[in-house]
BADORO-927588 format. One record per residue (C-alpha): residue in three letters; x, y, z. Coordinates in steps of 0.02 Angstrom, whole numbers, padded with zeros to 5 digits, always signed. Layout:
! residues N
ALAXYZ/...
! end
This chain:
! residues 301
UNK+00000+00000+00000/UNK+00052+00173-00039/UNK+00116+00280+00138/UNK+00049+00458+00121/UNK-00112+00399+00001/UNK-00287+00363+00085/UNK-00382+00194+00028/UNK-00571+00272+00001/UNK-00712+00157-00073/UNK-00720+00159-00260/UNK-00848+00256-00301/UNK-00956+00240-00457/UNK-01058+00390-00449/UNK-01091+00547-00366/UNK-01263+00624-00272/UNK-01294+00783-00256/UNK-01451+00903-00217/UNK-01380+01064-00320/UNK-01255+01097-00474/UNK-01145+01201-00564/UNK-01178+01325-00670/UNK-01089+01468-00783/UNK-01173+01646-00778/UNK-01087+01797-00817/UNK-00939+01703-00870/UNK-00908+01637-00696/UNK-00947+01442-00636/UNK-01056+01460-00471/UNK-01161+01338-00368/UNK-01356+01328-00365/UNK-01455+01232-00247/UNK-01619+01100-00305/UNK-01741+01040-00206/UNK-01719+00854-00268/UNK-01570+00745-00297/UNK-01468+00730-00430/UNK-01358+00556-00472/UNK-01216+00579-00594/UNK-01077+00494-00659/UNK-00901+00509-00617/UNK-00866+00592-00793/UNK-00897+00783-00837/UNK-00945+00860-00989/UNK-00942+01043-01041/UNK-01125+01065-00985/UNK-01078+00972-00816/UNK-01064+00784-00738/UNK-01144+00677-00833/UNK-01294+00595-00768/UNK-01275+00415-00722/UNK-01425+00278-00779/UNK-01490+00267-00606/UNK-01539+00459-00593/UNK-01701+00423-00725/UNK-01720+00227-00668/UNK-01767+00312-00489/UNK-01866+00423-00542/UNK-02072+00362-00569/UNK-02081+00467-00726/UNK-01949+00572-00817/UNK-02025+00716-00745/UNK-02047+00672-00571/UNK-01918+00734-00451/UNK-01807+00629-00354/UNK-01817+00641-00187/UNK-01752+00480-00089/UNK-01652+00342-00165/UNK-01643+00177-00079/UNK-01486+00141-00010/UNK-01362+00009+00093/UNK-01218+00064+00199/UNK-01064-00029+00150/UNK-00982-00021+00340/UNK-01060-00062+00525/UNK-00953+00082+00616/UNK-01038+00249+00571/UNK-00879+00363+00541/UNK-00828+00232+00397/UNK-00973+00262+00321/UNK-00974+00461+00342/UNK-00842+00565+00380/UNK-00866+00730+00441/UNK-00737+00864+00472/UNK-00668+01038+00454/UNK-00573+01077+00297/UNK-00489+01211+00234/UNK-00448+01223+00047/UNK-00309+01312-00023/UNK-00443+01421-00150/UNK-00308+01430-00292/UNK-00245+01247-00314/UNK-00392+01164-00234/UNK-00276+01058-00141/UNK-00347+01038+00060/UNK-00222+01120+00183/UNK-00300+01100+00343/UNK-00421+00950+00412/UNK-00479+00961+00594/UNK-00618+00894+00701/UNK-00623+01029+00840/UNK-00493+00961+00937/UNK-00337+00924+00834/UNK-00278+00945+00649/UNK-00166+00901+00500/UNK-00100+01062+00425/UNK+00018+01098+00278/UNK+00131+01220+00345/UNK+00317+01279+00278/UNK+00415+01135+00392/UNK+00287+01003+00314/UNK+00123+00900+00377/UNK+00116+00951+00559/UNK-00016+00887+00691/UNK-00073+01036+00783/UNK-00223+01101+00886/UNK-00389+01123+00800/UNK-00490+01280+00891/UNK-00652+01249+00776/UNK-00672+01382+00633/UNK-00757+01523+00761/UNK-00580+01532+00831/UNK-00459+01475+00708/UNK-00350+01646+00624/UNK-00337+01549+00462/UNK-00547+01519+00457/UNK-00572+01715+00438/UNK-00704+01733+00326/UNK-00784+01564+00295/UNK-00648+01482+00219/UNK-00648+01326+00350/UNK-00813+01253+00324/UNK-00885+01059+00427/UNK-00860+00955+00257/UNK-00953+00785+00250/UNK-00925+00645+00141/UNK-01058+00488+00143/UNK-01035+00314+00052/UNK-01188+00220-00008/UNK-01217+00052-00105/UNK-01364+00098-00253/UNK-01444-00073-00311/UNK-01353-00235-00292/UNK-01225-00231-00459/UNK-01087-00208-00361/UNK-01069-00256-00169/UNK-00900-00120-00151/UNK-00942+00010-00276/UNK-01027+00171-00202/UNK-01100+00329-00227/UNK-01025+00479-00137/UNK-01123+00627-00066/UNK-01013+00773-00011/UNK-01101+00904+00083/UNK-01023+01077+00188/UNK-01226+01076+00254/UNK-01230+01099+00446/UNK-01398+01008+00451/UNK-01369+00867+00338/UNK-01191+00831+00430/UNK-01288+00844+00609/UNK-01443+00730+00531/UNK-01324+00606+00458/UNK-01209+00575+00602/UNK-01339+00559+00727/UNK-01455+00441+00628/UNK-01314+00310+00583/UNK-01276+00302+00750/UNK-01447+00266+00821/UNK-01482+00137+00668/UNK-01304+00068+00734/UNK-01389+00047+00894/UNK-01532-00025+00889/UNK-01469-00133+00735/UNK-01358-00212+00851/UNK-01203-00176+00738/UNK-01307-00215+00587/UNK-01249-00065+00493/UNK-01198-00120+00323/UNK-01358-00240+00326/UNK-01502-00105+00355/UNK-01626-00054+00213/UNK-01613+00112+00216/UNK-01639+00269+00109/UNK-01574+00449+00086/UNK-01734+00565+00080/UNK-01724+00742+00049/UNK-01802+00882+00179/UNK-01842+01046+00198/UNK-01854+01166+00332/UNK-01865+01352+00340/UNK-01733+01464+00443/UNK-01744+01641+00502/UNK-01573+01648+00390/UNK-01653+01596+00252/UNK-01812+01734+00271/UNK-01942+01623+00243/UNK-01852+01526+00084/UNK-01849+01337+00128/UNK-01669+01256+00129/UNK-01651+01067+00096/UNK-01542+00930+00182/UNK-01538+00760+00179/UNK-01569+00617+00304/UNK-01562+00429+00314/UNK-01716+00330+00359/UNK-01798+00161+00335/UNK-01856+00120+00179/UNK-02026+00196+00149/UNK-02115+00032+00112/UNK-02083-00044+00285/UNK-02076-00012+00458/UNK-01911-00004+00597/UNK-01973-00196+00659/UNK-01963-00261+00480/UNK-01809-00182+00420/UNK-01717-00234+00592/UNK-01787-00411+00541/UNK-01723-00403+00348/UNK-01574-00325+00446/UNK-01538-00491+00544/UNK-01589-00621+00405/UNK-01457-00547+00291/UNK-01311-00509+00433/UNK-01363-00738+00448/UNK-01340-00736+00272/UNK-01189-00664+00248/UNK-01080-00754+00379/UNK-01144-00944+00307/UNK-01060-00853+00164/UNK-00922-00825+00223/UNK-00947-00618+00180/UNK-00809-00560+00341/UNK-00904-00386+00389/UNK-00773-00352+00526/UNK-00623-00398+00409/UNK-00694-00264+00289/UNK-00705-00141+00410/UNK-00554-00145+00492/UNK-00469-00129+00298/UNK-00562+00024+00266/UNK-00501+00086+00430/UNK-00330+00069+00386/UNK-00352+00127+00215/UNK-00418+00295+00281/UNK-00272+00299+00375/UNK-00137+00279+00271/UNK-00158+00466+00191/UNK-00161+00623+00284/UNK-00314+00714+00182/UNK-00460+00595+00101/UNK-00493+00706-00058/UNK-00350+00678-00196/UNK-00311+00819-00291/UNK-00404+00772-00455/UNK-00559+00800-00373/UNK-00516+00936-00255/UNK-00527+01070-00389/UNK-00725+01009-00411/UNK-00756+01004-00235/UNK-00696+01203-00208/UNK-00830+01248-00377/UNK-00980+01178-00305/UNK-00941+01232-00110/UNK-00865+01388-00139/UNK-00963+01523-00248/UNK-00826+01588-00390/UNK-00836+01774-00297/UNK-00724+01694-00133/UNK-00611+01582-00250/UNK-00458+01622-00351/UNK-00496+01490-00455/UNK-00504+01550-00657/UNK-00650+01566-00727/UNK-00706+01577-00911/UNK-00718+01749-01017/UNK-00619+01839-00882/UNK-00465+01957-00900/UNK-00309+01900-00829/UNK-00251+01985-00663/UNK-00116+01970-00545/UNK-00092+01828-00441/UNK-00144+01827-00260/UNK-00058+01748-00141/UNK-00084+01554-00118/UNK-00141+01504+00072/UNK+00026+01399+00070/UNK+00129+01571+00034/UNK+00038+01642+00174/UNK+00062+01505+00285/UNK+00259+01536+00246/UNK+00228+01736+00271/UNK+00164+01691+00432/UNK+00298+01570+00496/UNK+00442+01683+00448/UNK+00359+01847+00551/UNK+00330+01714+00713/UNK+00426+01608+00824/UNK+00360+01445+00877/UNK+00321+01472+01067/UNK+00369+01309+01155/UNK+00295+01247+01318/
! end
């Protein structure tokens, strides 16, 4: 295995509940209000969409708002991983990953493990450029027991729902994870941010055609299945443990550059955009970073 690269699931597909657009020659993001399934590549009007976005849908003009899903993983944060990031805005690349309490950070002297004071208290966070950055893996249909679809979200109430339902359906499931038939189904709610204007998030539920009792019972016939198998549910989670381990960051830097487009609007990046004049280069967070280092001395304790 590769030191320094993280081991994520393959991933066939993408979800998403907004996209991309250009207007005024610049690529910004624009929220929907049902989901969207795509494939992994990108044409000049956008991803592509993948076979399963119309197959899910009743009609072709019926909006799709929960796909039924499986979890590929009993432990929760294998499924969904949720933490602070900070994106260098001009080469995409993620310079700082956190979780409240600690952090990996690119700094001059290399990757350095350092406190993490959230984003309300962190100098480098000024002006929402840390954002809470979710990632979820789920299995659509039964083609292909390891391949998943990835839903990356910087949505406070979508992280919050997420985290907190897989570990109740952990719970109760006994540590039937991976063997729950579940579904992401989109929500709305209305903020006084928002003025009135209804924001959408997503959440994880039972399937709509049957109840908690039944699914925990499909839950346990399968998890039976699986072992007179011989289908090792601990052995896989403890490799994509280690797999997530191996690399400091989780994002590679092929899609890093699409992750930055759709969560942050063109006006805060320094990415280029199309049918714009060329002006002078601003400073990368990295040269910053090195501005910073050489004007203070590391205090020691």
């Amino acid at each position: 295995m590769l030191k320094g690269l993280a081991i994520t699931p393959p991933v066939l597909g993408r979800i998403s509940i907004g996209k991309v657009i250009e207007k005024n020659g610049k690529r910004l993001p624009e929220k929907d209000d049902q989901f969207t399934i795509t494939s992994q590549v990108q044409g000049k009007d956008g991803w592509l969409l993948h076979p399963l976005n119309d197959e899910l849908r009743q009609g072709k003009d019926d909006k799709l708002r929960s796909i039924p899903v499986r979890l590929l993983f009993n432990e929760p944060e294998l499924n969904f991983r949720a933490d602070y990031t900070l994106f260098d805005r001009q080469s995409g690349r993620p310079v700082c990953v956190g979780n409240g309490e600690t952090c990996k950070r690119v700094t001059p002297d290399g990757m350095q493990s350092l406190p993490c004071p959230s984003p309300d208290s962190c100098p480098l966070a000024k002006g929402g450029a840390c954002k809470p950055y979710g990632r979820l893996n789920v299995l659509i249909g039964d083609d292909d027991p390891l391949g998943s679809f990835v839903f990356r979200t910087t949505g406070f109430n979508s992280i919050r729902t997420l985290a907190a339902r897989l570990h109740y359906f952990q719970a109760i499931s006994g540590n039937r994870l991976a063997c729950l038939p579940l579904e992401l189904r989109l929500r709305g709610k209305s903020t006084r941010q928002s003025h009135g204007t209804p924001i959408f998030y997503v959440d994880l539920t039972v399937r709509g055609d049957i109840d908690m009792s039944e699914a925990l019972q499909v839950a346990n016939e399968l998890d039976e299945q699986r072992q007179s198998a011989g289908f090792n549910q601990v052995a896989l989670d403890e490799a994509a443990q280690r797999g997530f381990g191996n690399g400091a960051f989780e994002d590679s830097e092929e899609d890093a550059g699409a992750i930055v487009e759709e969560f942050y609007p063109a006006e805060e990046s320094q990415f280029p955009t199309t049918n714009t004049t060329q002006r002078p280069a601003k400073a990368s967070l990295t040269e910053k970073l090195e501005a910073q280092a050489s004007r203070h001395t590391p205090s020691s304790d």
